[in-house]
C-alpha positions in Angstrom: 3.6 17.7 -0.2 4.0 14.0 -0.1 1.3 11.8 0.8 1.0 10.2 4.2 0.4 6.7 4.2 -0.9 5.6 7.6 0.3 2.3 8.9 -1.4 0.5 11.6 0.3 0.3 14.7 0.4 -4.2 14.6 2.4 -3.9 11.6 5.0 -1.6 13.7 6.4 -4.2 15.8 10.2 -3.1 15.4 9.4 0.7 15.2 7.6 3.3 18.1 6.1 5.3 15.3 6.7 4.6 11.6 9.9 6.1 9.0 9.0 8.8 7.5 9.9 7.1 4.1 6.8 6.9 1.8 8.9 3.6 0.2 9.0 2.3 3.5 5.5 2.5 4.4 4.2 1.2 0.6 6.6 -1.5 1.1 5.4 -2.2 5.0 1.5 -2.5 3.7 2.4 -4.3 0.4 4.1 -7.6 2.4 0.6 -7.4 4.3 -1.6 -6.2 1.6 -4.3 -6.7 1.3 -4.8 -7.4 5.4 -4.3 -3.8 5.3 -3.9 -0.9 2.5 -7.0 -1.7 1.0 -8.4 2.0 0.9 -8.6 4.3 -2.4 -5.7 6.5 -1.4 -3.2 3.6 -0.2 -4.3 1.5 -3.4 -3.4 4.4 -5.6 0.3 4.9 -4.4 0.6 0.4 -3.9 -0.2 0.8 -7.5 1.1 4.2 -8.7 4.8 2.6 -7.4 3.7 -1.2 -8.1 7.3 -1.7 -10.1 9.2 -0.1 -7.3 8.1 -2.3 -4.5 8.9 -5.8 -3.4 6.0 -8.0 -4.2 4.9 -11.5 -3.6 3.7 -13.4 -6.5 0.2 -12.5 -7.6 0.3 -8.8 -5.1 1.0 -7.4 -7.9 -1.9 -8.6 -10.4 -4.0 -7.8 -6.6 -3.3 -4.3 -6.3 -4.4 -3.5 -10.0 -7.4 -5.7 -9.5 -8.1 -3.4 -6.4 -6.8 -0.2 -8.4 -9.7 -0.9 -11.0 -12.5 -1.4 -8.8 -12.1 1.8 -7.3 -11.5 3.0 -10.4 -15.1 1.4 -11.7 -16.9 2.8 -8.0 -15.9 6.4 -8.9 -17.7 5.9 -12.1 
């Protein structure tokens, strides 16, 4: 089962209800992140597919900084 990554509905300005694509909806959070996709689960897959995505200067270095906090909170 693939995980569902929920996208909120002012970042689906040209769609009614989001692709099911889980590339589409990484991809959709990471040009906003981190306005958005900031919880553990999204912050697992930004980072779990980090080299697959199109990322902005510096997202990249964000999402692991992110990835390792929640990492540190779980203990």
């Amino acid at each position: 089962m693939r995980p569902l990554i929920n996208i909120p509905k002012e970042l689906l300005w040209d769609y009614k209800e989001p692709p099911d694509n889980l590339f589409w909806r990484l991809q959709r959070i990471a040009d906003f992140f981190p306005a958005c996709g900031t919880d553990k689960e999204t912050i697992g897959l930004l980072f779990e597919h980090r080299d697959r995505l199109k990322l902005e200067q510096g997202k990249y270095r964000l999402i692991e900084l992110y990835h390792e906090v929640w990492i540190e909170r779980a203990g």
